[in-house]
N, C-alpha and C positions, 0 to 999 in steps of 0.2 A: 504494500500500500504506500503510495506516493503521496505525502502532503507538501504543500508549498503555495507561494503565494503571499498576499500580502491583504493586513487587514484594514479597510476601510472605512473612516467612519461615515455612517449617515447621516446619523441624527447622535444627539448625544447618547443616547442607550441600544441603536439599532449599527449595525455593522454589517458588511459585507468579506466574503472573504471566499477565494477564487482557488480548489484545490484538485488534485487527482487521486480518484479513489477508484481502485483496481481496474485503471484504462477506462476512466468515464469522467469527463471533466465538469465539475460540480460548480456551480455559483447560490454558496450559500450567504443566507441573511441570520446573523445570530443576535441578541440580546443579550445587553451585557447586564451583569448585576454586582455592584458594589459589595465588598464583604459589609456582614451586620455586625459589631462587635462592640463590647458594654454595655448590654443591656443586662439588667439587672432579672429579669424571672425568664431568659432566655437564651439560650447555647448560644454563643460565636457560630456564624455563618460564614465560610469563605467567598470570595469573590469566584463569580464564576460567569460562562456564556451558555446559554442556550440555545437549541438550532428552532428558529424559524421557520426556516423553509431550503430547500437544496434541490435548486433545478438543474437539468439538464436539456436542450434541445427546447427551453420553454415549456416544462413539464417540470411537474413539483412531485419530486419522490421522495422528500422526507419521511412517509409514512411507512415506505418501502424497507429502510437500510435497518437493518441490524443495530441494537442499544451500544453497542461496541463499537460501529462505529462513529455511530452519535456520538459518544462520549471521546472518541480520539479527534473528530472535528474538532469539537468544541475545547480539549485543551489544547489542543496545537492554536486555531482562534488567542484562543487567550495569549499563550507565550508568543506569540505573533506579534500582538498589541502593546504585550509589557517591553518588549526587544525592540520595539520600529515609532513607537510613538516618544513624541516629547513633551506628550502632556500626561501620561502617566504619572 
């Protein structure tokens, strides 16, 4: 599995980010979410991305892919974001 690419932003919580997932080229949109932390009757939340949506060909098969590789989208998204941004 190929990821690469660079992360986008759109809006301040919406992100795009352009990768290759087993020879099918993906233009995904992910959601970003701030870590939660100090809150007083509630666990530390990490920061993390969400997948959106992951089209190919103008076709949205986020619903298609595998939790696995949702989950490797979305941290590669992120360390993308924290490596290439300078508002980080």
């Amino acid at each position: 599995m190929a990821l690469g690419g660079m992360v986008v932003s759109m809006t301040p919580d919406l992100y795009q980010f352009n990768c290759e997932v087993e020879g099918v080229e993906l233009q995904c949109k992910l959601e970003y979410e701030p870590a939660e932390e100090n809150y007083p009757d509630a666990p530390d939340i990490e920061e993390c991305m969400n997948l959106v949506n992951a089209t190919t060909n103008g076709v949205d098969i986020a619903h298609l892919l595998m939790q696995s590789l949702v989950d490797h989208i979305c941290e590669s998204a992120l360390e993308d974001m924290k490596e290439n941004s300078n508002d980080y």
